[in-house]
C-alpha positions as CSV (number, residue, x, y, z in Angstrom):
1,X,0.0,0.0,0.0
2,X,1.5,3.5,-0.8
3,X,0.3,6.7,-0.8
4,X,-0.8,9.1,-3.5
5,X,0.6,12.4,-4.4
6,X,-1.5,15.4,-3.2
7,X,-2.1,18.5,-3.6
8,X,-2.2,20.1,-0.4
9,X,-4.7,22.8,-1.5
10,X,-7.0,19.6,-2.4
11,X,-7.0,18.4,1.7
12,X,-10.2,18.2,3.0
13,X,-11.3,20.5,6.0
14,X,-12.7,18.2,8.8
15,X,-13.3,20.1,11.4
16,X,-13.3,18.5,15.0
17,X,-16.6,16.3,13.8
18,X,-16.3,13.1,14.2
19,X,-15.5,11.1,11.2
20,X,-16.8,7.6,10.7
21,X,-15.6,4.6,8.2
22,X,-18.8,4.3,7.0
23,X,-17.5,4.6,3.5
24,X,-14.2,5.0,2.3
25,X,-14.4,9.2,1.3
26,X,-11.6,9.9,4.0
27,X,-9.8,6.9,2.9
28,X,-7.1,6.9,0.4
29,X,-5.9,3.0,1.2
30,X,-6.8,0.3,3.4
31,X,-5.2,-3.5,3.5
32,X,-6.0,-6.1,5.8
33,X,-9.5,-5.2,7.3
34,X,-12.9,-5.9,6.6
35,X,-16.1,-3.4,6.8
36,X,-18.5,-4.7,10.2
37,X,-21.9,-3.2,10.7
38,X,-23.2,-3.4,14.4
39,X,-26.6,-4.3,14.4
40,X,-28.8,-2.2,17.9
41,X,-28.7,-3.7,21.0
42,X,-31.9,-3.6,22.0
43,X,-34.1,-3.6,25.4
44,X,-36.4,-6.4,25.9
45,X,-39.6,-4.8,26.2
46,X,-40.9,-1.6,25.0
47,X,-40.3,1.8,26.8
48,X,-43.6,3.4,25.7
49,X,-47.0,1.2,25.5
50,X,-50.6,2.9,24.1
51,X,-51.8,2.2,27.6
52,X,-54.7,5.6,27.4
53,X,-58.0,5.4,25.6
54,X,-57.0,8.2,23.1
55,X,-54.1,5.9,21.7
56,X,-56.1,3.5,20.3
57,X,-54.1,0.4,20.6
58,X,-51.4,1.8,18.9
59,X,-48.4,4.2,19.5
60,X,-45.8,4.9,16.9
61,X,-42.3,7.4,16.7
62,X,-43.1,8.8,13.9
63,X,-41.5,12.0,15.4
64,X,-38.9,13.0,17.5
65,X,-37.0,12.7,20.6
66,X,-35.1,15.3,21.9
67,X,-32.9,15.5,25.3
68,X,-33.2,18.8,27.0
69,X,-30.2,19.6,28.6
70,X,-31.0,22.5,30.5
71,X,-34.1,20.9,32.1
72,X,-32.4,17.2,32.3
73,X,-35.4,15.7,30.8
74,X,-36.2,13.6,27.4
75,X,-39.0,14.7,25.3
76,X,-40.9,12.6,23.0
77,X,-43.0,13.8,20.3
78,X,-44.9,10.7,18.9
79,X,-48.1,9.6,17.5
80,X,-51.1,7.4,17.6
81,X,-53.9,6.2,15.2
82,X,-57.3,6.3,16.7
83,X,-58.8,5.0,13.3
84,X,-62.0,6.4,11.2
85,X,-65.2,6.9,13.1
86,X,-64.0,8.7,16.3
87,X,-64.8,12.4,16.2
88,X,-67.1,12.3,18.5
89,X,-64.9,11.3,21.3
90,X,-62.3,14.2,20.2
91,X,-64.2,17.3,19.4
92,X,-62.0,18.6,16.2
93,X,-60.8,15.9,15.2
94,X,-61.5,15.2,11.2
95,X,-62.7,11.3,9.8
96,X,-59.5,10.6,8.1
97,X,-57.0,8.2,9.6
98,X,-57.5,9.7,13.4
99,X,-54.0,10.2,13.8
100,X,-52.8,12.7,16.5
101,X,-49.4,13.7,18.2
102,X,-48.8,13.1,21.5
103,X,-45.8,14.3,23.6
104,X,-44.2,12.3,26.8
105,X,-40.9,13.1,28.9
106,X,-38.6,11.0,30.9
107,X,-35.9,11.6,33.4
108,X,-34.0,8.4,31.6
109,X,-34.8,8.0,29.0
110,X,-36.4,4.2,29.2
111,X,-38.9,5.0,31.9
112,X,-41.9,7.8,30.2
113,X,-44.5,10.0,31.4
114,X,-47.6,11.1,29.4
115,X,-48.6,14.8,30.8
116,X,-51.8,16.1,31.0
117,X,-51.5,19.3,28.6
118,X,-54.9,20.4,28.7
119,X,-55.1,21.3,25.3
120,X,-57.8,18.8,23.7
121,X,-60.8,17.2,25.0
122,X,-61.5,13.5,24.7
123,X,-64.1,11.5,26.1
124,X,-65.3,14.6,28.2
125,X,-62.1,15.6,29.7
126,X,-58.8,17.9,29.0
127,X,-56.8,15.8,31.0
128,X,-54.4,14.2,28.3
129,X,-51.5,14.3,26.8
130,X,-53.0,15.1,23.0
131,X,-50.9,17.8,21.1
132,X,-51.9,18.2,18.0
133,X,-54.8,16.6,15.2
134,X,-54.8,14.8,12.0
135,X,-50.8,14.9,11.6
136,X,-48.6,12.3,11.1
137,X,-45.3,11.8,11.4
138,X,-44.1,15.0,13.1
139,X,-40.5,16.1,13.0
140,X,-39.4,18.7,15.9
141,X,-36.1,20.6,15.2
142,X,-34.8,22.6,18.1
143,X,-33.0,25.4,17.1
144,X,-31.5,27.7,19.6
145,X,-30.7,30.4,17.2
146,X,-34.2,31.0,16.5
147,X,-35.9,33.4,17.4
148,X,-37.5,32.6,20.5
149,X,-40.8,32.2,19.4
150,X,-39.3,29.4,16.9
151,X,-37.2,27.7,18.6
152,X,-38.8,24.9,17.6
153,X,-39.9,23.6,14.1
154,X,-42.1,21.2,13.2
155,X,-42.7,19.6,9.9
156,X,-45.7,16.8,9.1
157,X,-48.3,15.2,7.2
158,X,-51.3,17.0,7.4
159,X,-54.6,14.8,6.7
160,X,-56.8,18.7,7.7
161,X,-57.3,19.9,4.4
162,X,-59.5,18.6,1.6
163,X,-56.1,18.7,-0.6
164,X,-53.2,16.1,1.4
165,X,-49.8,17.5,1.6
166,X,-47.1,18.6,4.4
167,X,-47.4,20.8,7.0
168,X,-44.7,23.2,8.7
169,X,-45.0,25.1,12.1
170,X,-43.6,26.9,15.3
171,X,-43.5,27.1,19.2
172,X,-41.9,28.6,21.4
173,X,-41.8,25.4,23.9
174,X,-42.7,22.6,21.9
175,X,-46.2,22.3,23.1
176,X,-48.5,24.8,21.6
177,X,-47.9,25.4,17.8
178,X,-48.2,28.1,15.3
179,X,-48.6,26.9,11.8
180,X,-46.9,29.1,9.2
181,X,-49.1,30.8,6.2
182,X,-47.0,28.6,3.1
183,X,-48.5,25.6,4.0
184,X,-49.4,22.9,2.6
185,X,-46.2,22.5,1.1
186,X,-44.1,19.7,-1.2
187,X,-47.8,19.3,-2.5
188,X,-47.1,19.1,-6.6
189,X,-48.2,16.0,-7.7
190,X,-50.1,13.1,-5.8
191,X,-47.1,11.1,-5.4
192,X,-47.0,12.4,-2.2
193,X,-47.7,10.1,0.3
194,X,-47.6,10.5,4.6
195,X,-44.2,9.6,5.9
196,X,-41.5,12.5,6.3
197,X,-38.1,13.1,8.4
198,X,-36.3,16.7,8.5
199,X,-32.6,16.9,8.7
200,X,-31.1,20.2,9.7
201,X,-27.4,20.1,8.2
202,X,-25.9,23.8,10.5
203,X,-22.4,23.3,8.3
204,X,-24.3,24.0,5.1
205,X,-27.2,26.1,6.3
206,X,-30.0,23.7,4.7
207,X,-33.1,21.7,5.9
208,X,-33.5,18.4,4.3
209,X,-36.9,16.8,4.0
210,X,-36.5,13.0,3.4
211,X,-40.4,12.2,2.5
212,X,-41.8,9.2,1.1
213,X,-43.3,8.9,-2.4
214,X,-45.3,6.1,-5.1
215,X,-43.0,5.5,-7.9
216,X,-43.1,2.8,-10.6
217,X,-40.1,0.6,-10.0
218,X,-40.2,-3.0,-12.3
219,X,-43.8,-2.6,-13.0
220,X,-45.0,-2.2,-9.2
221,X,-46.2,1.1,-7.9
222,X,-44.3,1.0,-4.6
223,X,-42.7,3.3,-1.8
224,X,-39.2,5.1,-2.6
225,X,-37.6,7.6,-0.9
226,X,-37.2,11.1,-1.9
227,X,-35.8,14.3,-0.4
228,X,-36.3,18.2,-1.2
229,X,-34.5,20.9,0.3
230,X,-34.9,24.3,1.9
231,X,-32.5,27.4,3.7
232,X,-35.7,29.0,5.4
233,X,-38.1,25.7,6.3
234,X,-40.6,27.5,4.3
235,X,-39.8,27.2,0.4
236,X,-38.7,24.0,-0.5
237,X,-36.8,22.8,-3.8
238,X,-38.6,20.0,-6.5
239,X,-38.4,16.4,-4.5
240,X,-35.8,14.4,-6.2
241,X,-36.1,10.8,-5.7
242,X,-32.8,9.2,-3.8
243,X,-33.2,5.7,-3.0
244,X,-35.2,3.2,-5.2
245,X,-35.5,-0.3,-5.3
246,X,-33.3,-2.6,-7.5
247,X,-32.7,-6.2,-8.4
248,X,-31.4,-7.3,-4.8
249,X,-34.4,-6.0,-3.0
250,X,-36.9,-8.2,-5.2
251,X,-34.4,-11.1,-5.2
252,X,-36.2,-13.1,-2.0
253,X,-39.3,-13.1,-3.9
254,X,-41.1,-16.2,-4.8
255,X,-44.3,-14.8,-6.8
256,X,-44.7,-12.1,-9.2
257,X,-46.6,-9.8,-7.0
258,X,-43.7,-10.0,-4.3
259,X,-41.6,-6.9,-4.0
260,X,-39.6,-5.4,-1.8
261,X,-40.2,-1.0,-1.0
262,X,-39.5,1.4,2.0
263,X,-41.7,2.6,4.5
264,X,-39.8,5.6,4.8
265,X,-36.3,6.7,5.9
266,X,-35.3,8.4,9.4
267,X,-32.1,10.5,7.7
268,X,-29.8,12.8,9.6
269,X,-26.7,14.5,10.4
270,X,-23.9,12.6,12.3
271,X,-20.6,14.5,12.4
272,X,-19.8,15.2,8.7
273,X,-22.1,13.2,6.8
274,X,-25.4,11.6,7.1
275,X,-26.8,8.7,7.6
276,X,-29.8,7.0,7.1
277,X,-32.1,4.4,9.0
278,X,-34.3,2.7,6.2
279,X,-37.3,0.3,6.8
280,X,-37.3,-2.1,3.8
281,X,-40.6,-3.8,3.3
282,X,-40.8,-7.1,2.0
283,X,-44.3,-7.1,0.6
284,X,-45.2,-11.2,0.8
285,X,-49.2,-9.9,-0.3
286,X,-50.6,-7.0,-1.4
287,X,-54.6,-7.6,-0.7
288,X,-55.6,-4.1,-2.5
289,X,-59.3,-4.9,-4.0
290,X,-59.7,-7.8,-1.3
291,X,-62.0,-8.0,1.9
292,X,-59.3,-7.1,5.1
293,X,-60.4,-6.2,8.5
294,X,-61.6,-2.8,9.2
295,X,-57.7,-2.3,11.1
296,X,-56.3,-4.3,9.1
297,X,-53.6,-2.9,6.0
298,X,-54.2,-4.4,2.4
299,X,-50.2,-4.8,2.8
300,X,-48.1,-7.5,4.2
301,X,-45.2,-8.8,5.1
302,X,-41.9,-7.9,7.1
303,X,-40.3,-4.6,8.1
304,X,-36.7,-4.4,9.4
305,X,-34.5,-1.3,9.1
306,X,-30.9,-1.1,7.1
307,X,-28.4,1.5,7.0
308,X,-28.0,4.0,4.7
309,X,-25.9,6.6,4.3
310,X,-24.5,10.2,2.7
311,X,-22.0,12.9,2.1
312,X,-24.2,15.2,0.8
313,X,-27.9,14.5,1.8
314,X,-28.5,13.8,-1.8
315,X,-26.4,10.8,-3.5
316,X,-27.3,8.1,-0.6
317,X,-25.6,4.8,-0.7
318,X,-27.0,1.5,1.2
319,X,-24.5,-0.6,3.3
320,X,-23.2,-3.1,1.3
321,X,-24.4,-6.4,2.4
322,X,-27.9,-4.7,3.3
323,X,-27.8,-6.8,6.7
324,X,-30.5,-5.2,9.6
325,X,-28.9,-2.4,11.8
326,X,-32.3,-2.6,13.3
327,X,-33.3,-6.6,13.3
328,X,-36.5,-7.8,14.2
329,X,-37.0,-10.1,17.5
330,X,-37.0,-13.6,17.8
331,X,-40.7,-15.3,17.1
332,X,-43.7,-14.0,19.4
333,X,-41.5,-11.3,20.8
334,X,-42.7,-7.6,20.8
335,X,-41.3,-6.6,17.6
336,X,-41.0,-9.8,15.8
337,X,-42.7,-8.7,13.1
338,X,-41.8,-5.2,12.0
339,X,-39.3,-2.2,12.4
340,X,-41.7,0.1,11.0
341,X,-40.7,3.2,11.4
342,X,-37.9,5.0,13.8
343,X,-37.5,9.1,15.4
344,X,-35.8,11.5,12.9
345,X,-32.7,11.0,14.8
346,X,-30.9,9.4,17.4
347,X,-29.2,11.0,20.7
348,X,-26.0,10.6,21.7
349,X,-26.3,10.0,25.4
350,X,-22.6,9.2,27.4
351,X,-21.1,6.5,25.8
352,X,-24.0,5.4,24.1
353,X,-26.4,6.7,20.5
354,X,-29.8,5.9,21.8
355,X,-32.6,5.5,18.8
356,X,-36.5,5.0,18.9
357,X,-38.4,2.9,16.8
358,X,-41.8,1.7,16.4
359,X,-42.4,-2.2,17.1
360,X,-44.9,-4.2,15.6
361,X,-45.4,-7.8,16.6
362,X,-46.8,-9.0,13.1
363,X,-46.4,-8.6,10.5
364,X,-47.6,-5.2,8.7
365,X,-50.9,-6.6,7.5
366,X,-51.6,-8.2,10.7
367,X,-55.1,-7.9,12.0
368,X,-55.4,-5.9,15.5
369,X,-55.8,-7.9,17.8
370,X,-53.4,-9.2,18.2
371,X,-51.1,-6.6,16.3
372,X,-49.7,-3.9,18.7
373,X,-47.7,-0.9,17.8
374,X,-45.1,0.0,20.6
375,X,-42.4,2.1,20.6
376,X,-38.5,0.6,21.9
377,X,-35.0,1.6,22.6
378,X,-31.7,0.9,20.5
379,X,-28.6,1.5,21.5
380,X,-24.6,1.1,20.3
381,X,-21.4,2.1,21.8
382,X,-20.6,5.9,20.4
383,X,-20.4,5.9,16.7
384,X,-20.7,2.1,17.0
385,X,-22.6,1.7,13.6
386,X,-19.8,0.5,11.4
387,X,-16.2,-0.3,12.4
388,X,-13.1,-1.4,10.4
389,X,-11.9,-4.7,11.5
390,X,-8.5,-6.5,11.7
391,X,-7.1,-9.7,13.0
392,X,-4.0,-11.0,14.2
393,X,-2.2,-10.6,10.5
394,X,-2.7,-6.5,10.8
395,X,-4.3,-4.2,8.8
396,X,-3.3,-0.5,7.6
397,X,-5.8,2.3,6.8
398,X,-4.7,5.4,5.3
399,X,-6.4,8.6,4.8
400,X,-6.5,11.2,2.7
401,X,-4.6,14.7,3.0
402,X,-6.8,16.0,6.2
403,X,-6.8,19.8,7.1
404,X,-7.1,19.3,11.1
405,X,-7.7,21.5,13.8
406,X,-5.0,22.0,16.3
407,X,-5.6,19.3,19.4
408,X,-5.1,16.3,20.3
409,X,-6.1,13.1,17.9
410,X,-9.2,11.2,19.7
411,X,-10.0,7.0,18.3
412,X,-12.7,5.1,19.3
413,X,-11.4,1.6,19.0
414,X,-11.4,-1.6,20.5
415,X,-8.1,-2.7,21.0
416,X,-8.4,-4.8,24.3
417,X,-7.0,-7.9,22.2
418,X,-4.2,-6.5,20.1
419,X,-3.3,-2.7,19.3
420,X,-3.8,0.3,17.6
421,X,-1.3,2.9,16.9
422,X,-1.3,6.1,14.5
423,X,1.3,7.5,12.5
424,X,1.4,11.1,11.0
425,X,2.5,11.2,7.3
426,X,2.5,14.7,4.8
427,X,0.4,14.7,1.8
428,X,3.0,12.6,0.1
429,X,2.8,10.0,2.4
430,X,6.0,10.4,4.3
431,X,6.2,10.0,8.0
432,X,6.5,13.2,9.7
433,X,9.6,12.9,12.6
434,X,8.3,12.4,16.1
435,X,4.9,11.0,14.7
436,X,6.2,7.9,13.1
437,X,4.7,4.2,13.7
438,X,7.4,3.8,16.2
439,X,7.2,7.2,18.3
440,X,3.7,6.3,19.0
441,X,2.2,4.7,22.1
442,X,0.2,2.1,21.2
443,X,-3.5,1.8,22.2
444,X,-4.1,-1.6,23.8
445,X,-7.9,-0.6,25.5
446,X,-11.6,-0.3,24.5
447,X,-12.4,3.2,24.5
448,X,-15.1,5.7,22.8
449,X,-12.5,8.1,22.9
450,X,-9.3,7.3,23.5
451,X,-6.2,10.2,23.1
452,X,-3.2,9.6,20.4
453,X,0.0,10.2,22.1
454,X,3.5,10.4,20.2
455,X,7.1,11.2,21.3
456,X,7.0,14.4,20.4
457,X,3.2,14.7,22.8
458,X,-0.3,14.6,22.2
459,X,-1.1,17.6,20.0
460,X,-1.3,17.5,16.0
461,X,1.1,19.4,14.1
462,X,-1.4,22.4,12.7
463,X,0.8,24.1,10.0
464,X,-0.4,21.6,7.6
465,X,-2.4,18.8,5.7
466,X,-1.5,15.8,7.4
467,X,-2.7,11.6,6.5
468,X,-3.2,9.6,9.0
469,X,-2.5,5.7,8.9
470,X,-3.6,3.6,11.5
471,X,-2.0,0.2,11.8
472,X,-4.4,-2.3,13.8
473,X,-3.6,-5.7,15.2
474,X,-6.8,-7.8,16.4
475,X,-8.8,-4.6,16.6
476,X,-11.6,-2.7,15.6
477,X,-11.6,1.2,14.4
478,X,-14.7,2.7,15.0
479,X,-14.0,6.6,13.9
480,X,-11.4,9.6,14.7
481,X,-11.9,13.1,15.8
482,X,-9.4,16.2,16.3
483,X,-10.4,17.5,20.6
484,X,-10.2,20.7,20.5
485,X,-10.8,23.5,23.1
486,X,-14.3,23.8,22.2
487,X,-15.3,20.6,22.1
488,X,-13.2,19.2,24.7
């Protein structure tokens, strides 16, 4: 393996974000390790269960959760589906789908409580927990350099007007909302359909609105994923479809009506790129035309969610063997059936990324009972989604000319069974003096963030592009960062 010639005008800035091995755009050269996804370890039961009349059996994250660090509490936006016929237990409430958001905190995240906001009535009484009406799948962005009376953003489905589309609003706190006077928008053709997720990329000033939309793929009208794009939240660019379905997603299929589509895609920021969580739907039967039960979807078949992922928010690549990073459960557990859906975005919590996702125990035409909808916990070690392995043989990875930040060089790695050391080489590819393979102290632990230290100290050389090369022996790189005195 040997390094390329640079330019160094051609390094690439990468701030003190962390930078994953997701894909190889940092990487110039790698020998001797393979590419692991980590699949979620997950709890094993549900943290949130539609235990109140006004959830109707059913509670899903389509929405968000958000930690609030100044209050030390999570909050959850989600949502439940009442079903047709109930408006006159919720005065307001349109025939549609009966779909409403609710909102729940927690002071840990696993363990919830459902408020009583006062704001709707149901069944005779304000005490609930019922936000908002006939939306679905709410995204909240908290933005804290808003103006105060938008600090947060929401963006939805809106089933209220005679004409379908999305919907966008504000609050000051999250709880009661003002909707602005553009809506609805993304509403230009009736490919349009329900499910949506907003990104907020701060490096590039844009909103990214990953939506779901019909689309003829091999002669089925299925689900695809599409994504439009805005600098205000209020005017939004042409959708542009981004992830469609190919050979490998039909190849399980036995009959000709069998397919395979996405219920939607959860797609956000995570240090300098983005990533995706995308429920692929195996569609064993499609009963459209054909007598189902009044709860019962014309769809079905299997749900679990695989990871996707981005450097722009707009050319999205799926991981390459298109294993689960979400599986389902084992038979007759709670989500045995279905990953349907997960929050906009994960939280990074300590060690930990914490995600949300809806759990069904059927399949997704299941009838109700016994199909429930509950929402549960996943969790990985910090930027534990993908790691670059090695065994006892070695492996080298190289990078490309970096423009770092002056610090101090941060791994998360598992080296509890071999090593990991760093050497710094110029654009070239020759090793700088003091930061060679042998003036550094190897890493022999499992850390989430674990400092580089050479000879010559701890702290990057900052006149210049630098590569890095790691060298692992029976270990696992998970992703690098540059700790800085901000984000120390």
């Amino acid at each position: 393996m040997s390094s390329q010639n640079a330019d160094p005008k051609e390094a690439l800035s990468t701030g003190s974000e962390t930078q994953l091995f997701v894909d190889d755009a940092i990487i110039s050269a790698k020998s001797g390790v393979v590419r692991t996804l980590h699949p979620a370890q997950k709890l094993e039961r549900p943290v949130l269960l539609p235990d109140r009349p006004w959830e109707g059996g059913r509670v899903y994250i389509y929405g968000t959760v958000h930690y609030d660090a100044v209050a030390q509490q999570f909050r959850m936006w989600y949502l439940t589906r009442l079903g047709r016929g109930q408006q006159h237990r919720a005065p307001g409430l349109r025939e549609r789908q009966g779909d409403m958001i609710l909102y729940a905190t927690s002071a840990d995240g696993i363990h919830w409580e459902k408020p009583e906001l006062g704001l709707h009535e149901f069944d005779g009484s304000r005490a609930n927990n019922i936000l908002i009406f006939d939306k679905h799948s709410p995204t909240v962005i908290v933005d804290e350099t808003a103006d105060p009376s938008e600090r947060y953003k929401m963006a939805a489905w809106d089933w209220s007007r005679d004409q379908f589309g999305y919907w966008v609003a504000h609050s000051a706190d999250g709880l009661v909302w003002n909707e602005y006077d553009v809506n609805p928008i993304l509403m230009n053709s009736t490919e349009t359909l329900e499910t949506i997720t907003v990104a907020h990329d701060r490096h590039a000033g844009e909103y990214f609105a990953f939506h779901r939309r019909w689309g003829d793929i091999g002669g089925f009208d299925r689900r695809l994923i599409a994504v439009c794009t805005s600098r205000n939240f209020l005017d939004w660019s042409e959708p542009e479809l981004i992830i469609v379905s190919d050979e490998q997603d039909d190849a399980w299929a036995q009959d000709p009506e069998q397919r395979g589509e996405f219920y939607g895609m959860s797609g956000f920021v995570y240090g300098r790129q983005f990533l995706g969580f995308l429920p692929v739907f195996n569609v064993v039967r499609d009963m459209r035309g054909q007598e189902v039960g009044a709860e019962q979807s014309p769809w079905d078949g299997p749900i679990e969610a695989q990871l996707a992922h981005s450097r722009d928010g707009r050319r999205w690549e799926r991981f390459a063997d298109r294993s689960p990073i979400i599986p389902r459960g084992a038979p007759g557990s709670f989500d045995a059936g279905c990953i349907l859906c997960s929050a906009d975005r994960p939280i990074v919590h300590g060690d930990e990324v914490w995600h949300y996702y809806t759990a069904i125990n059927t399949t997704h035409g299941g009838p109700m009972p016994p199909k429930t909808a509950t929402i549960a916990r996943a969790a990985w070690r910090l930027d534990g989604f993908v790691s670059l392995d090695a065994g006892h043989f070695g492996g080298v990875v190289e990078t490309v000319p970096l423009n770092l930040p002056p610090g101090r060089l941060v791994v998360n790695a598992d080296a509890s069974k071999g090593s990991l050391a760093v050497e710094l080489l110029s654009p070239a590819g020759e090793p700088l003096p003091g930061f060679t393979l042998g003036d550094c102290a190897p890493v022999r632990t499992d850390s989430v963030r674990r400092g580089v230290r050479w000879q010559n100290g701890e702290r990057l050389p900052a006149d210049r592009p630098l590569r890095l090369r790691f060298h692992l022996d029976s270990a696992q790189l998970y992703s690098f960062r540059v700790e800085t005195a901000e984000n120390e």
